[in-house]
Biopython code that builds the backbone (N, CA, C, O; Angstrom):
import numpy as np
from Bio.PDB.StructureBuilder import StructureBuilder

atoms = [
    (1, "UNK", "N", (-50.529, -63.110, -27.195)),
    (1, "UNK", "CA", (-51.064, -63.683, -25.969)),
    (1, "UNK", "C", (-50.722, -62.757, -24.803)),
    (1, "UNK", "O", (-49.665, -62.127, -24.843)),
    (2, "UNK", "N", (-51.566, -62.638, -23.752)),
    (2, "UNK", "CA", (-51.583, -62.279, -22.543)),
    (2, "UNK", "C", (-51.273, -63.006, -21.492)),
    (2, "UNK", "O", (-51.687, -64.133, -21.219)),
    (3, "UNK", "N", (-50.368, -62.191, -20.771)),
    (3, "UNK", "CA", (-49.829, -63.089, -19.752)),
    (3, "UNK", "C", (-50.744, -62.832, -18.210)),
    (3, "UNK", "O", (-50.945, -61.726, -17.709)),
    (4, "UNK", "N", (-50.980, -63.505, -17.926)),
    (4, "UNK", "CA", (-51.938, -63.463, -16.009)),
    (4, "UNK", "C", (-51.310, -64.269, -14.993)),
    (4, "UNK", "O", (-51.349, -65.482, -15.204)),
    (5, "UNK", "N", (-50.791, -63.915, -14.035)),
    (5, "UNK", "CA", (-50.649, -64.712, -12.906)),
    (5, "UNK", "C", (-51.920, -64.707, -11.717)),
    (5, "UNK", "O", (-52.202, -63.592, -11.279)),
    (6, "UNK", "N", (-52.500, -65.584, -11.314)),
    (6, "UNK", "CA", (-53.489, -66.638, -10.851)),
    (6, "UNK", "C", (-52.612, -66.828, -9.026)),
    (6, "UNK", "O", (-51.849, -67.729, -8.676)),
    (7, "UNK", "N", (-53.099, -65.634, -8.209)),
    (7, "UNK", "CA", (-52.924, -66.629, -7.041)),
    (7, "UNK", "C", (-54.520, -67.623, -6.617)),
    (7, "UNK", "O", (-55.656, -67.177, -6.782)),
    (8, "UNK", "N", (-54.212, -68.907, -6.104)),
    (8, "UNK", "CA", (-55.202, -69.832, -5.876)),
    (8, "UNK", "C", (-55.377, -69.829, -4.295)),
    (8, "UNK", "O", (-54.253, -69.902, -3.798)),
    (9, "UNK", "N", (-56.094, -69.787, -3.587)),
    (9, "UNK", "CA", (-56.712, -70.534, -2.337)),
    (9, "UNK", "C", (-57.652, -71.460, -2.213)),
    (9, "UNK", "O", (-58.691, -71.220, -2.829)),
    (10, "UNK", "N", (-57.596, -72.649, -1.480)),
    (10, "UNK", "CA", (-58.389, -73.426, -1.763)),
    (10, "UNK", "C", (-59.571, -73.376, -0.734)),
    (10, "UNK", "O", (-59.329, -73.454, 0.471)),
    (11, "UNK", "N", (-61.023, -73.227, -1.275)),
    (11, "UNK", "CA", (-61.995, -73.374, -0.133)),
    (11, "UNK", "C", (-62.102, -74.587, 1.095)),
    (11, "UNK", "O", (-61.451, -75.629, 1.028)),
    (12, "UNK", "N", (-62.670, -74.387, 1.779)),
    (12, "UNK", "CA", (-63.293, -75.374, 2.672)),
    (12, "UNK", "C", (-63.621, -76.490, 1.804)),
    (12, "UNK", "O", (-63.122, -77.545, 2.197)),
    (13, "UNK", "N", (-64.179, -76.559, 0.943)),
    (13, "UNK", "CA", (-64.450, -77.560, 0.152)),
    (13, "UNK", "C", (-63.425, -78.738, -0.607)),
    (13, "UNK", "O", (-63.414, -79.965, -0.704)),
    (14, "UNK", "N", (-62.347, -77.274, -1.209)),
    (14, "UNK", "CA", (-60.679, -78.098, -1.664)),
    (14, "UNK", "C", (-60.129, -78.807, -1.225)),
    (14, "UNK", "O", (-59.785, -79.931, -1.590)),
    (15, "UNK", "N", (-59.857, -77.889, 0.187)),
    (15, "UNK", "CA", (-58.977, -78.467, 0.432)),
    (15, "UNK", "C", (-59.475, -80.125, 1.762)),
    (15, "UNK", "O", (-58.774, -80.980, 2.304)),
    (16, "UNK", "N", (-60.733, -79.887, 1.771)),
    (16, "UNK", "CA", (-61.631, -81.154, 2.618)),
    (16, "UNK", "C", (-61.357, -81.990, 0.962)),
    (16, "UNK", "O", (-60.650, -82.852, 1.484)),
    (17, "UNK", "N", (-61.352, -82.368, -0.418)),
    (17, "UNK", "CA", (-61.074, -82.737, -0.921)),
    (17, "UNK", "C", (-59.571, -82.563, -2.003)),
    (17, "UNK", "O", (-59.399, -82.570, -3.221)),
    (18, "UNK", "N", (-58.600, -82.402, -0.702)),
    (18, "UNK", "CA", (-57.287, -82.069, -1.844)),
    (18, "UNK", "C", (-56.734, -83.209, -2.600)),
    (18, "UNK", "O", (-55.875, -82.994, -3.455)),
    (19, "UNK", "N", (-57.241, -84.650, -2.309)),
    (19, "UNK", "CA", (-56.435, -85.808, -2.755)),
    (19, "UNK", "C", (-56.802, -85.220, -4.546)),
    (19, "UNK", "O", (-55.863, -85.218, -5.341)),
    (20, "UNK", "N", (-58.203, -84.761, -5.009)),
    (20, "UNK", "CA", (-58.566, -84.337, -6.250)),
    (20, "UNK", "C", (-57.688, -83.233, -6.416)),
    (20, "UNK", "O", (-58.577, -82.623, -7.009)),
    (21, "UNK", "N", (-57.105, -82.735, -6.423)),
    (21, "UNK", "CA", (-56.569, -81.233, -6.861)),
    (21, "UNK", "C", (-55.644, -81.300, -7.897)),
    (21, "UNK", "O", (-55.492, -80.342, -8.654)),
    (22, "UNK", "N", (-54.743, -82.768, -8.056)),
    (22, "UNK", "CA", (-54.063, -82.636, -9.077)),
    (22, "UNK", "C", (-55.432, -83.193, -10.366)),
    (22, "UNK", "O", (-55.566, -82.840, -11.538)),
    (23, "UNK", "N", (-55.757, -83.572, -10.041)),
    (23, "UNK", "CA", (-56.992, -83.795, -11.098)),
    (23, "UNK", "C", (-57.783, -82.713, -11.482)),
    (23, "UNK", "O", (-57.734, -82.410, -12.674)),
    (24, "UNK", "N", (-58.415, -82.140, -10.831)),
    (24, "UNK", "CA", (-58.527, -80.668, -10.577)),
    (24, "UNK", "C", (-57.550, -79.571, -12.141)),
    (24, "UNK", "O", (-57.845, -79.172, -13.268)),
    (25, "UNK", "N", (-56.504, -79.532, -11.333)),
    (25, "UNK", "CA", (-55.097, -79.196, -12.048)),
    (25, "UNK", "C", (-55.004, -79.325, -13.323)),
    (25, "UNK", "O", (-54.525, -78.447, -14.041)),
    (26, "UNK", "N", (-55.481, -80.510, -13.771)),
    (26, "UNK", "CA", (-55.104, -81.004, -14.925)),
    (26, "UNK", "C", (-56.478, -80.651, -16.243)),
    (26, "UNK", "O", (-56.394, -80.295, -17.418)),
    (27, "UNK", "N", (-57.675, -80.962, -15.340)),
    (27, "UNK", "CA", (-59.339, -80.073, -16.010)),
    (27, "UNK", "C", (-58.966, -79.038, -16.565)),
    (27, "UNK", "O", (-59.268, -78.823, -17.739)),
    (28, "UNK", "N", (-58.084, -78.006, -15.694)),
    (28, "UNK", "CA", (-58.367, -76.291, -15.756)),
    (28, "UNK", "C", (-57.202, -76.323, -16.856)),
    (28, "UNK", "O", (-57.591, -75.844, -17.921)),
    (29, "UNK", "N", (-56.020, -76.714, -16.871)),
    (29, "UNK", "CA", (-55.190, -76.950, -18.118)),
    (29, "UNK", "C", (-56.062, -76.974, -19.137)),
    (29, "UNK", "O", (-56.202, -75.953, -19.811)),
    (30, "UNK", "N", (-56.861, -78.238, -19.452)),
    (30, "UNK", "CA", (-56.946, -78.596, -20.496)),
    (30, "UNK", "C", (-58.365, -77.820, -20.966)),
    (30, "UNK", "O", (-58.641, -77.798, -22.165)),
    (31, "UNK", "N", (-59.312, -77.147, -19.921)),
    (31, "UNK", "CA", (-60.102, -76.206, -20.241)),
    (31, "UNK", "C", (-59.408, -74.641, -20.862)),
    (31, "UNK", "O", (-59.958, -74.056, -21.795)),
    (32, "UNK", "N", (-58.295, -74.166, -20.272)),
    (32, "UNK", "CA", (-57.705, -72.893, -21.284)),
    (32, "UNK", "C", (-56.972, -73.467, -22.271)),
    (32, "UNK", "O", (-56.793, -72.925, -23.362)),
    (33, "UNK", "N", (-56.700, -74.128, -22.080)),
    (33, "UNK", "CA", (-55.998, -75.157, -23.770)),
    (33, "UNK", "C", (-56.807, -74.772, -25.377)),
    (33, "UNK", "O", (-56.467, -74.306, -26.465)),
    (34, "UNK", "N", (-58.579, -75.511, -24.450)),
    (34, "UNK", "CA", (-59.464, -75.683, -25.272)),
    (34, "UNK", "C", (-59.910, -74.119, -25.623)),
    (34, "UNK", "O", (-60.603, -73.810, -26.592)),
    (35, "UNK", "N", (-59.369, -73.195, -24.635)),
    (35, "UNK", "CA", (-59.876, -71.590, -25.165)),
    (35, "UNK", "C", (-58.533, -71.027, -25.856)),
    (35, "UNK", "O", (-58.325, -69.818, -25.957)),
    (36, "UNK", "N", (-58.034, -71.577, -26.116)),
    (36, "UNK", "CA", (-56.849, -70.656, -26.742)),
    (36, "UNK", "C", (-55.798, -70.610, -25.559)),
    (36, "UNK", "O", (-54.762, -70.301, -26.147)),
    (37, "UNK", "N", (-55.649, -70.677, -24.911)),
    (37, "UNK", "CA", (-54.361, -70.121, -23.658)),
    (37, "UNK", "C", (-53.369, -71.770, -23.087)),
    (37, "UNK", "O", (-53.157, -72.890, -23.551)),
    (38, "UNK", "N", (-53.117, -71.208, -22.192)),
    (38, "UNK", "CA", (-52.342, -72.526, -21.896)),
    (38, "UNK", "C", (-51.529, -71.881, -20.399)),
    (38, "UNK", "O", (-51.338, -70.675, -20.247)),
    (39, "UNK", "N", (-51.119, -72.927, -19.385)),
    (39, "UNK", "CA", (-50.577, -72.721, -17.763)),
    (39, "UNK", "C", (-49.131, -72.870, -18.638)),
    (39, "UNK", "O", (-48.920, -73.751, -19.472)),
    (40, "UNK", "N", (-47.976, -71.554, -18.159)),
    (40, "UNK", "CA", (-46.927, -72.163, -18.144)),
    (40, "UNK", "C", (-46.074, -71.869, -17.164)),
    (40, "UNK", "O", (-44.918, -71.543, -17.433)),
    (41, "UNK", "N", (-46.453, -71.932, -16.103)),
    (41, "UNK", "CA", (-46.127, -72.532, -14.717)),
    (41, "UNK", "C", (-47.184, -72.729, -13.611)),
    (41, "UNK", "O", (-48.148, -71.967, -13.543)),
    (42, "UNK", "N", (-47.032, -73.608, -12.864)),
    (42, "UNK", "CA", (-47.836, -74.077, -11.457)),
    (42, "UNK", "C", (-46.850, -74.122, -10.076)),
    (42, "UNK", "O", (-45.879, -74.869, -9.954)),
    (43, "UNK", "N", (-47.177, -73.452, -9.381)),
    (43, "UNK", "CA", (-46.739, -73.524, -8.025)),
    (43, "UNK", "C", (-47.500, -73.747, -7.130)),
    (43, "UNK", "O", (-48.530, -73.092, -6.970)),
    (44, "UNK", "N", (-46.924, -75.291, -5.927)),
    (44, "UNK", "CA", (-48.083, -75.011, -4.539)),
    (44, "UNK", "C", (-47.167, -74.040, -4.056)),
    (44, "UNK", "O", (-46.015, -74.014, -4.490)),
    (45, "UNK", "N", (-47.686, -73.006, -2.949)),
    (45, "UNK", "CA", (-47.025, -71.976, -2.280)),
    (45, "UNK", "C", (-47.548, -71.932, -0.507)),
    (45, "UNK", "O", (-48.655, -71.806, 0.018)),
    (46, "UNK", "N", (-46.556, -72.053, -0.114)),
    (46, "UNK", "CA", (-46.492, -71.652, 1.300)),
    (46, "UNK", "C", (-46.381, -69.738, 1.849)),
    (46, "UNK", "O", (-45.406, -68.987, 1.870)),
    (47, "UNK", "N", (-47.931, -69.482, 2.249)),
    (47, "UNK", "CA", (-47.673, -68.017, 2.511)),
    (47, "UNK", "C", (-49.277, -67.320, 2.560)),
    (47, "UNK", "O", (-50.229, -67.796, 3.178)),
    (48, "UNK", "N", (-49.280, -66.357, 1.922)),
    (48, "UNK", "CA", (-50.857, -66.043, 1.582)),
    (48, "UNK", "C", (-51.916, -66.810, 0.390)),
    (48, "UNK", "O", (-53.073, -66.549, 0.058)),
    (49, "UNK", "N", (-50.962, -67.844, -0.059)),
    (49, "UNK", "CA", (-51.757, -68.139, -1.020)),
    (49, "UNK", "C", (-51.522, -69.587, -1.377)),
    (49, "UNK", "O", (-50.359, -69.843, -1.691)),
    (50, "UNK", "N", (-52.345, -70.545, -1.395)),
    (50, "UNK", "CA", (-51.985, -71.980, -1.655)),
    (50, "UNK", "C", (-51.313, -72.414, -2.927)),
    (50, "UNK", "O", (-50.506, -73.335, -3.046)),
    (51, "UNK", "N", (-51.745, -71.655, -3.804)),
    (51, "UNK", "CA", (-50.987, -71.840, -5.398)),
    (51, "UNK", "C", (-50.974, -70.721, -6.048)),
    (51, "UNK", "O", (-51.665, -69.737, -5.785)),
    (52, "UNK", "N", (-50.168, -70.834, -6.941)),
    (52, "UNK", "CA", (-49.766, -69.964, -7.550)),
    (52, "UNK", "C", (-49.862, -70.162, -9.132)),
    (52, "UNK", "O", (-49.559, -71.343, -9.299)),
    (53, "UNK", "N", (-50.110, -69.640, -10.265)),
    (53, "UNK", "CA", (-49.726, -70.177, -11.901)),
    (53, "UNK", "C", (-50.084, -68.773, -12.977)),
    (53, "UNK", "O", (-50.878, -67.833, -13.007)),
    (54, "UNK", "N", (-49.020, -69.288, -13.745)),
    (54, "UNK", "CA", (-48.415, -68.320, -14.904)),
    (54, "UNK", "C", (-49.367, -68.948, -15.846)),
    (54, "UNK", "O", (-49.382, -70.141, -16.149)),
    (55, "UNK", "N", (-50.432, -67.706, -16.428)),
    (55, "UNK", "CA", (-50.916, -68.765, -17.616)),
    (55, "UNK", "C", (-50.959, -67.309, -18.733)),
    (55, "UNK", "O", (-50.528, -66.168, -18.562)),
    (56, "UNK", "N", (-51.608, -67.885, -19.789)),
    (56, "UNK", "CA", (-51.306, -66.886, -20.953)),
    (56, "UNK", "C", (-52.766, -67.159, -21.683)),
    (56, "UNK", "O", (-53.053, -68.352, -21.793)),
    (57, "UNK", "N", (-53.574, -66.355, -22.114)),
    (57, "UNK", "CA", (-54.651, -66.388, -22.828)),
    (57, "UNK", "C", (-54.242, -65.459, -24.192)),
    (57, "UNK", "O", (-53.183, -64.884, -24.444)),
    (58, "UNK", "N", (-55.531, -65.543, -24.985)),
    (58, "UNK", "CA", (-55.617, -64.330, -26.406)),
    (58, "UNK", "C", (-56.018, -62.844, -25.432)),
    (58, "UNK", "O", (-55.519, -61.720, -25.486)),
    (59, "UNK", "N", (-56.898, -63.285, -24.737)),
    (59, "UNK", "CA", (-57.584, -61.880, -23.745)),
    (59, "UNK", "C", (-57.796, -61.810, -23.043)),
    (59, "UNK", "O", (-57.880, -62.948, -22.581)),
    (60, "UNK", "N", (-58.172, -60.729, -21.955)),
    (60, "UNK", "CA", (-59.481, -60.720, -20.728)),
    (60, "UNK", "C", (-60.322, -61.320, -20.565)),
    (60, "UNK", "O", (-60.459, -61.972, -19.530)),
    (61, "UNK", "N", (-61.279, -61.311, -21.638)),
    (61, "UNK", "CA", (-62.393, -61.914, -21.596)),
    (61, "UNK", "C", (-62.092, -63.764, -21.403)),
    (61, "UNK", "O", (-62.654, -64.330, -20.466)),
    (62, "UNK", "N", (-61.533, -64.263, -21.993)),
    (62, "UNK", "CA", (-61.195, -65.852, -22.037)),
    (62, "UNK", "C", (-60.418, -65.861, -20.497)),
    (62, "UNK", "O", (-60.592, -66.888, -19.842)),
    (63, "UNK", "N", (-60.001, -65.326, -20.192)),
    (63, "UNK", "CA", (-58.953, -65.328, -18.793)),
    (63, "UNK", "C", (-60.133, -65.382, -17.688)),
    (63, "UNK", "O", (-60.213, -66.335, -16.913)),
    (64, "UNK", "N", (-61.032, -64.316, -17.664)),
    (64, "UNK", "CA", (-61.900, -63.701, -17.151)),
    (64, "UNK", "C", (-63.274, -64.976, -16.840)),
    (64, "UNK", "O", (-63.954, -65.091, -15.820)),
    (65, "UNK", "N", (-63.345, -65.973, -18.386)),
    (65, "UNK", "CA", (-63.979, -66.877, -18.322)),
    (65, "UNK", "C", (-63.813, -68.390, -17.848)),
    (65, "UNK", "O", (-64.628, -69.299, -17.694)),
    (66, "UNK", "N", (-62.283, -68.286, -17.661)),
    (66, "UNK", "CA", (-61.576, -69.259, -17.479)),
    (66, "UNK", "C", (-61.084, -69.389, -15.465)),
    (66, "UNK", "O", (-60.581, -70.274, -14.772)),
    (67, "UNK", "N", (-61.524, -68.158, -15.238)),
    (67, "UNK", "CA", (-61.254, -68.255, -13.312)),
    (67, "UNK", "C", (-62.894, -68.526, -13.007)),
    (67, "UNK", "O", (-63.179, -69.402, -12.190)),
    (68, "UNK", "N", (-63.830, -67.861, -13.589)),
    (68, "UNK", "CA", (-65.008, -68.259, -13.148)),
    (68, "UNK", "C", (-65.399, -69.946, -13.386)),
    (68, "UNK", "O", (-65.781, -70.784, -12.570)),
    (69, "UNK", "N", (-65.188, -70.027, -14.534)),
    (69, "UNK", "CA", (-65.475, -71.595, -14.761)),
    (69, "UNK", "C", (-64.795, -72.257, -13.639)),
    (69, "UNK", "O", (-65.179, -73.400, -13.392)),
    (70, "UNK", "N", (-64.150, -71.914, -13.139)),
    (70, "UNK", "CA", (-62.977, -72.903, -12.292)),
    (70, "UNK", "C", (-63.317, -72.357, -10.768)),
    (70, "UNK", "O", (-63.053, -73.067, -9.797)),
    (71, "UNK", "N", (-63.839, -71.227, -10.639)),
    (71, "UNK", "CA", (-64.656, -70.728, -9.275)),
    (71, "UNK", "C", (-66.359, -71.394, -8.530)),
    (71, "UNK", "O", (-66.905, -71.541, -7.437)),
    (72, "UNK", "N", (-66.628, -71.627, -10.074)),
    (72, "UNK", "CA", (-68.007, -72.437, -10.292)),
    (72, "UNK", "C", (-68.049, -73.700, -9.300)),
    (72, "UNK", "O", (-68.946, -74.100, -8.559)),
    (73, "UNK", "N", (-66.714, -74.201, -9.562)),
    (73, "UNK", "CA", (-66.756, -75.633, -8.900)),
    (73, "UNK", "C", (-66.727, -75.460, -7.451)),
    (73, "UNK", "O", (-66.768, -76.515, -6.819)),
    (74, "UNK", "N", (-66.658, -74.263, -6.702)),
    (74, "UNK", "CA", (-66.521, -74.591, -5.576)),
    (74, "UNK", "C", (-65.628, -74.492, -4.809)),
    (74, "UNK", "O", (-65.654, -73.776, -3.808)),
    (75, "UNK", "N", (-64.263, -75.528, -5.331)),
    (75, "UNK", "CA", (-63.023, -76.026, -4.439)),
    (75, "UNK", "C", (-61.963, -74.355, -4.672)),
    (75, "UNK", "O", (-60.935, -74.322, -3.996)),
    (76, "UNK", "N", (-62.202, -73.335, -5.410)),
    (76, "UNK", "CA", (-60.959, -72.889, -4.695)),
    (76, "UNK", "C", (-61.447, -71.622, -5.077)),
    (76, "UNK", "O", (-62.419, -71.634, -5.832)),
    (77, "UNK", "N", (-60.795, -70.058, -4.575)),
    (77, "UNK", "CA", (-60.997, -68.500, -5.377)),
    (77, "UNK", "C", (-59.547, -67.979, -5.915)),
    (77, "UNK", "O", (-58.393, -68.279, -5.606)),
    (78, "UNK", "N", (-60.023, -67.208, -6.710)),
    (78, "UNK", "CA", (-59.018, -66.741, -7.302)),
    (78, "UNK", "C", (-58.731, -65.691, -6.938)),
    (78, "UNK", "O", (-59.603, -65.140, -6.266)),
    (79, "UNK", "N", (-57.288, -64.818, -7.203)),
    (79, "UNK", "CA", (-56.770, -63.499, -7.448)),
    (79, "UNK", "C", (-56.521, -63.218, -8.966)),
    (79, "UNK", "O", (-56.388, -64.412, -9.232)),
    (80, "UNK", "N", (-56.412, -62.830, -9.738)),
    (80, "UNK", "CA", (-56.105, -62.545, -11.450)),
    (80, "UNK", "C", (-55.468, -61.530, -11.140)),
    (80, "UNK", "O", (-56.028, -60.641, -10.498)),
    (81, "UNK", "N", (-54.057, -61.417, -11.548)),
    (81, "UNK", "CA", (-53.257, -60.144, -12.120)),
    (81, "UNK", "C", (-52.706, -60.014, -13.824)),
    (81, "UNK", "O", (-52.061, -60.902, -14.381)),
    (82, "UNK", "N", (-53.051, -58.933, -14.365)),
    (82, "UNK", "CA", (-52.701, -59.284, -15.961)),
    (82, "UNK", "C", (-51.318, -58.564, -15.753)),
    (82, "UNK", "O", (-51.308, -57.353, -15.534)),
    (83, "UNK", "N", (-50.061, -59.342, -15.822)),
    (83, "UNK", "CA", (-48.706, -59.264, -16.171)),
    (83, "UNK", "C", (-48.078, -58.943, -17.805)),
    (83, "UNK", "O", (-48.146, -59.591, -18.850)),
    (84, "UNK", "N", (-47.276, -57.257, -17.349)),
    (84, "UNK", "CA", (-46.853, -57.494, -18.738)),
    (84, "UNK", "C", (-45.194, -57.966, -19.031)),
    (84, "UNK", "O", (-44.310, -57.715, -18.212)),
    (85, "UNK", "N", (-45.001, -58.503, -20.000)),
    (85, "UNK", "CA", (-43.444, -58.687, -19.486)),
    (85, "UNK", "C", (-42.227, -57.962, -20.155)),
    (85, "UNK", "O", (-42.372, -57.407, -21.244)),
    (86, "UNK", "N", (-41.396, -57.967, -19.699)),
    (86, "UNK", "CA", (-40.080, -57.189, -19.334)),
    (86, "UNK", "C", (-40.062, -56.200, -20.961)),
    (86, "UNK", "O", (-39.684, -55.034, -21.065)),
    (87, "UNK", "N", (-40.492, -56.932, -21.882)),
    (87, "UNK", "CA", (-40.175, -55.870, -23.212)),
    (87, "UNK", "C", (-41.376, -54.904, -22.972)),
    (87, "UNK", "O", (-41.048, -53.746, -22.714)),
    (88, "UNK", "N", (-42.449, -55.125, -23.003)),
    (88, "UNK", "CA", (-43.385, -54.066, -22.989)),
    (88, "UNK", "C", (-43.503, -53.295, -21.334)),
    (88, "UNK", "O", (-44.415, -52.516, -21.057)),
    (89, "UNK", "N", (-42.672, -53.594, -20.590)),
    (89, "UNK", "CA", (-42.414, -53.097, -19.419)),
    (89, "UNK", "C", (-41.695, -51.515, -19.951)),
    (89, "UNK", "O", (-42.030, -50.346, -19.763)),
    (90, "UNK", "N", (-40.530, -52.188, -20.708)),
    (90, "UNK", "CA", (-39.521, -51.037, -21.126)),
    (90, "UNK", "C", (-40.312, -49.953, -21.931)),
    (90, "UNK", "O", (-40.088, -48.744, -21.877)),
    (91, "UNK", "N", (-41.239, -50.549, -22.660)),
    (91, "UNK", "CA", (-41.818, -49.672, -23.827)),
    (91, "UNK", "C", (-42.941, -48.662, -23.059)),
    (91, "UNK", "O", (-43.164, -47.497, -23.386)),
    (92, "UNK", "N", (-43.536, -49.340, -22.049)),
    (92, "UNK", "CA", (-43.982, -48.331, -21.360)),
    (92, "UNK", "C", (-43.871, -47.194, -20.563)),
    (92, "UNK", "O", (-44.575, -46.195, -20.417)),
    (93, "UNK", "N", (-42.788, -47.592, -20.066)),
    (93, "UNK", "CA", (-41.587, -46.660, -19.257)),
    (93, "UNK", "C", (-40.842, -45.572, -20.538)),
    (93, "UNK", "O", (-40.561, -44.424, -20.193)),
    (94, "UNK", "N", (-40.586, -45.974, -21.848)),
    (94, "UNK", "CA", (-39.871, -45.281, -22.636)),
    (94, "UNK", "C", (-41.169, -44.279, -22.967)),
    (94, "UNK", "O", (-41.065, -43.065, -22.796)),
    (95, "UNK", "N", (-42.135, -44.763, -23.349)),
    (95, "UNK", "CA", (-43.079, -44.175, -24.373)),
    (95, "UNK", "C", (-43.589, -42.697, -23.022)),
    (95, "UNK", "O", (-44.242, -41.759, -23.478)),
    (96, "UNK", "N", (-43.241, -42.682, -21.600)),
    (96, "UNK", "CA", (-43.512, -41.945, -20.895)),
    (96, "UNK", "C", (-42.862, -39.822, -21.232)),
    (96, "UNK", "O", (-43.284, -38.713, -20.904)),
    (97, "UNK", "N", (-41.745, -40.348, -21.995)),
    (97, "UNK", "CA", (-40.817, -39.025, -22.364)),
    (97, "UNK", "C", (-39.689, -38.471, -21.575)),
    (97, "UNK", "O", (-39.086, -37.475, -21.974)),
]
sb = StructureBuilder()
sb.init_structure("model")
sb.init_model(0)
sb.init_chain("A")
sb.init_seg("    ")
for serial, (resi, resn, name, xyz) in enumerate(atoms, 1):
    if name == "N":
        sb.init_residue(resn, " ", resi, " ")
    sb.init_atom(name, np.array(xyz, "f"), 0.0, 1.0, " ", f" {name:<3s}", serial, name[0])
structure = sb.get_structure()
């Protein structure tokens, strides 16, 4: 699995309907669930970005399909960063010479 961190902002639209967002929240879970991946963390965030979440897919492509589906609706845009973590951090740095 691939790891992505997801900053969220919510549109004009979201956040005019934020009482939905944990509902919201809970759709987009259970839509990368249904693709293979899964959120394993959610943050609201105070700063440049309204939320924040750690999620993990098989790939790009499902990750890739999984911010648009959730852009579709309207209420919020995304940032996508593909995160690698700390072991293949090292291996990349080693494999340099």
């Amino acid at each position: 699995m691939t790891t992505y961190i997801i900053f969220v902002n919510w549109t004009d639209q979201g956040i005019k309907n934020v009482r939905e967002s944990p509902g919201r929240l809970d759709a987009a879970k259970k839509l990368l669930a249904d693709m293979g991946g899964n959120f394993q963390q959610f943050y609201l965030t105070m700063g440049d970005y309204d939320m924040v979440a750690v999620c993990e897919a098989p790939d790009d492509a499902v990750m890739a399909r999984m911010v648009l589906k959730l852009g579709q609706g309207g209420y919020i845009r995304t940032r996508t960063l593909k995160a690698f973590p700390e072991n293949a951090y090292r291996e990349i740095i080693n494999s340099l010479g």
